[in-house]
TORKEKE-320104 format. One record per residue (C-alpha): residue number from 1; residue in one letter; x, z, y. Coordinates in Angstrom, 2 decimals. Example, Ala and Ser with C-alpha at 12.3 -4.5 7.8 and 13.67 -1.06 7.14 Angstrom:
% TORKEKE-320104
REC    k  r     east       up    north
REC    1  a    12.30     7.80    -4.50
REC    2  s    13.67     7.14    -1.06
This chain:
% TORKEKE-320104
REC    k  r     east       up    north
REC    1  x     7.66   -45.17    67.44
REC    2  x     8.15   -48.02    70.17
REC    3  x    10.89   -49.50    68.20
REC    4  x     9.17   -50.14    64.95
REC    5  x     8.46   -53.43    63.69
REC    6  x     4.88   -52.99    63.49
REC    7  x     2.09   -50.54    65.27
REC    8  x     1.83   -48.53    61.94
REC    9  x     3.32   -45.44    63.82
REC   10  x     1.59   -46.06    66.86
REC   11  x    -1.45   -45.95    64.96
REC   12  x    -0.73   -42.58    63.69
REC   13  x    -0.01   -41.25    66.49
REC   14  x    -3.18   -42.32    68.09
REC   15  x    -5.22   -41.13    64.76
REC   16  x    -3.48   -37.48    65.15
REC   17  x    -4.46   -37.41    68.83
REC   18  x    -7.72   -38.02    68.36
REC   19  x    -8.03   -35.43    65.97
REC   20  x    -6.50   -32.69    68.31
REC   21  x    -8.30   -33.74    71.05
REC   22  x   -12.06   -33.86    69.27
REC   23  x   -11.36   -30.11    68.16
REC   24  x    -9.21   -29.29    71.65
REC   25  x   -11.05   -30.73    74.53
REC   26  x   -14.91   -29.38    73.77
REC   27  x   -13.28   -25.74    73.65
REC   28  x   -12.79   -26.42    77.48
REC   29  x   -15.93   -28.89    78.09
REC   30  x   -17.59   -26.71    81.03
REC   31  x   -15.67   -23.49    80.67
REC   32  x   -17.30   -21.81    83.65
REC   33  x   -14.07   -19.34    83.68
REC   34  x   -11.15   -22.22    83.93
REC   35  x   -13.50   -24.54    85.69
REC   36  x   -13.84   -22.05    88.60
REC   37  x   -10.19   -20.98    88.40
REC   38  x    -8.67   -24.91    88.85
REC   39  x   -11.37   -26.01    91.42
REC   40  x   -10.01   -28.99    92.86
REC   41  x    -7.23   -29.64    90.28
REC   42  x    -9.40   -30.80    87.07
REC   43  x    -8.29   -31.81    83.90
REC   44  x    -7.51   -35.06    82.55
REC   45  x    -9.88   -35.36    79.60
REC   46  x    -8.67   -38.13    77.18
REC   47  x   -10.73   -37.60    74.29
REC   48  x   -13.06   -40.75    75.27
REC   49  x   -10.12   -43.25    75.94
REC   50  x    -8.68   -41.78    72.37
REC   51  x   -12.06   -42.77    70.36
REC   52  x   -11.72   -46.23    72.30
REC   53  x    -8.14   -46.73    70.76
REC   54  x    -9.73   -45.30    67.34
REC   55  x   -12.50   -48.17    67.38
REC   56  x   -10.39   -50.94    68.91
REC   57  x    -8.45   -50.50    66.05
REC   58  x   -10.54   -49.68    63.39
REC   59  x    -8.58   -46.44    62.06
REC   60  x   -10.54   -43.66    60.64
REC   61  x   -10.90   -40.19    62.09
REC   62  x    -9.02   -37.16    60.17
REC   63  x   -11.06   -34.30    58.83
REC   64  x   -12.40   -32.13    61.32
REC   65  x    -9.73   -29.35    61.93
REC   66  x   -11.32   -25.28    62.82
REC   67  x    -9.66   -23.90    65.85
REC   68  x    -8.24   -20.18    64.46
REC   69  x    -9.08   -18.80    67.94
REC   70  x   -12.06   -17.39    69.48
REC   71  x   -13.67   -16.88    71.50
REC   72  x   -12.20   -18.73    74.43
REC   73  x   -12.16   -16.89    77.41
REC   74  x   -10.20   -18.10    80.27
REC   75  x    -6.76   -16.94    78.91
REC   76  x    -7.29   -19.07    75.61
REC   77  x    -8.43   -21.70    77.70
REC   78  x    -5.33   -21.69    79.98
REC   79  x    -3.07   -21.80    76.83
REC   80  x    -5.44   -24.78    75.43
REC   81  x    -5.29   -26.85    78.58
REC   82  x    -1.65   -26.23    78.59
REC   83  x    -1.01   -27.96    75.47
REC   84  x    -3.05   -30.05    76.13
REC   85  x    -1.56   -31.13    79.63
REC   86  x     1.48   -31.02    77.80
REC   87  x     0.67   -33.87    75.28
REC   88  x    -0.79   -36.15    78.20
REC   89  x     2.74   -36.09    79.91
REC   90  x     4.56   -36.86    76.71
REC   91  x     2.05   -39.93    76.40
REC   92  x     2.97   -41.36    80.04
REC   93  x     6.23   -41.18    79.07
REC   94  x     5.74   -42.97    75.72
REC   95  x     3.40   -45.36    77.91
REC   96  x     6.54   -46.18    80.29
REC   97  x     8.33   -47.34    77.23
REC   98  x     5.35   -49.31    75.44
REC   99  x     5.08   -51.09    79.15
REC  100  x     8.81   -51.79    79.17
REC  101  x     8.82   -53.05    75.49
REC  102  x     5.85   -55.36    75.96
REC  103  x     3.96   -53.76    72.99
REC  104  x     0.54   -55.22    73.48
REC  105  x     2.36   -58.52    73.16
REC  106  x     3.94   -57.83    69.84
REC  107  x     1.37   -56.10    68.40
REC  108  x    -1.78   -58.26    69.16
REC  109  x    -5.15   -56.08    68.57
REC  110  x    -3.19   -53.12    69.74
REC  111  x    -5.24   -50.77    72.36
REC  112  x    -3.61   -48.50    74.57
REC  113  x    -6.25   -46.94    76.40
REC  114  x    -5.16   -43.19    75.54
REC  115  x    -1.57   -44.16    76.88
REC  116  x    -3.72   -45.88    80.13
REC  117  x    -5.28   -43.02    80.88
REC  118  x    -2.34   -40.16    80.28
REC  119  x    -0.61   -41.68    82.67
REC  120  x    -2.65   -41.82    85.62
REC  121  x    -1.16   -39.81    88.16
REC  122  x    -3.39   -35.97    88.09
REC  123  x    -2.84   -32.74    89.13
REC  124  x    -1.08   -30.85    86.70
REC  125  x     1.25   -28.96    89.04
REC  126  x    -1.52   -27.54    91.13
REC  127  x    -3.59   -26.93    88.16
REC  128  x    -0.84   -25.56    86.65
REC  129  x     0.23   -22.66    89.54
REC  130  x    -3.73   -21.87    89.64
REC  131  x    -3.74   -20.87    86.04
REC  132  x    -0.53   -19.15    85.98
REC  133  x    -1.96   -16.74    89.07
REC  134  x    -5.08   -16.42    87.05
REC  135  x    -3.64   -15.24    83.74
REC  136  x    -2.04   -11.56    84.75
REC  137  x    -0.67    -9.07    83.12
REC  138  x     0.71    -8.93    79.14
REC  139  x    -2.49    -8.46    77.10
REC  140  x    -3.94   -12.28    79.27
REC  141  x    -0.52   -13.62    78.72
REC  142  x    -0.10   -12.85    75.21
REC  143  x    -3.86   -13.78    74.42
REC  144  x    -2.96   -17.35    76.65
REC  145  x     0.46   -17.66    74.11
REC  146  x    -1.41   -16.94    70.94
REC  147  x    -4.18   -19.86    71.70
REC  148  x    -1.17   -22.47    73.06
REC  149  x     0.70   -21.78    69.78
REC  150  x    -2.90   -22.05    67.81
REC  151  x    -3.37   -25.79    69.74
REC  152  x     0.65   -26.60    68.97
REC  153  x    -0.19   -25.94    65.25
REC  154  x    -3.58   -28.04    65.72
REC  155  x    -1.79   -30.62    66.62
REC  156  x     0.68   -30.32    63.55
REC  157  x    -1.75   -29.89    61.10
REC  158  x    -2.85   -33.18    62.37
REC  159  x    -0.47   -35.51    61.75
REC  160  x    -0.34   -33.72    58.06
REC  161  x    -3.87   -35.17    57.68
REC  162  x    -4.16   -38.85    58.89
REC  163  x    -2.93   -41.37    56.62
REC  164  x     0.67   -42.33    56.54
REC  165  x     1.96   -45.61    59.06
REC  166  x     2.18   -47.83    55.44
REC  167  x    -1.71   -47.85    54.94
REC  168  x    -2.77   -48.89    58.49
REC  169  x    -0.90   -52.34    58.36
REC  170  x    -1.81   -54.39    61.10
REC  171  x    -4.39   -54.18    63.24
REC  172  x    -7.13   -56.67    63.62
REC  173  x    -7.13   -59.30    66.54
């Protein structure tokens, strides 16, 4: 994606984010259970630095995509905010590379605030070890697995429904 000529890619990436992250992050929007359970060690939520990147650039939100699971007790929400942590450390690493390869240079009108935000240093580790104490035993785990696989496919179906790179074309300065 950082080596393409132009952002078309980037821009599709961004648009499928978005997408998994309006459907993703309001399923764990005051959970009282995982709340209480990571304390000190809150989430990153990215959905409001996605929509900025979705404005900046003027690309057009997917079709709202239903969540299969529910409801989301804390061992859904563990496998959720999983995923979800998951996605925001792939992004700092893409963000490393878009840094290196000067990409808000060569693609003026670009916005990067998703890629700002996911990598801002957080506590994933801690937040991490204080869901896996919480989710015990095989019938949490395997309700935790079936709602991280349910978010994985979210996130799949996603990309199937924003447009392809060729009709975003450039971005406006």
């Amino acid at each position: 994606m950082t080596d393409a000529l132009d952002p078309g890619l980037y821009q599709r990436f961004i648009a499928m984010n978005f997408a998994a992250h309006s459907v993703l992050e309001p399923l764990l929007d005051g959970h009282a259970g995982l709340d209480a359970t990571i304390g000190a060690n809150p989430r990153t939520v990215l959905l409001p630095a996605l929509a900025a990147d979705m404005q900046q650039m003027g690309l057009r939100p997917a079709t709202p995509i239903p969540f299969p699971v529910g409801p989301v007790g804390l061992p859904e929400a563990a496998g959720i905010a999983y995923v979800l942590d998951g996605s925001r450390l792939g992004a700092r690493f893409i963000h490393r590379d878009f840094v290196a390869r000067g990409l808000a240079r060569r693609w003026p009108g670009i916005s990067s605030a998703y890629l700002e935000a996911a990598a801002l240093a957080d506590s994933f580790r801690d937040r991490m070890i204080d869901l896996s104490a919480a989710i015990r035993g095989a019938p949490h785990r395997v309700r935790a697995l079936a709602a991280a696989n349910a978010a994985f496919a979210l996130f799949e179906a996603a990309i199937t429904r924003v447009s392809p790179p060729s009709e975003y074309g450039n971005v406006p300065s």
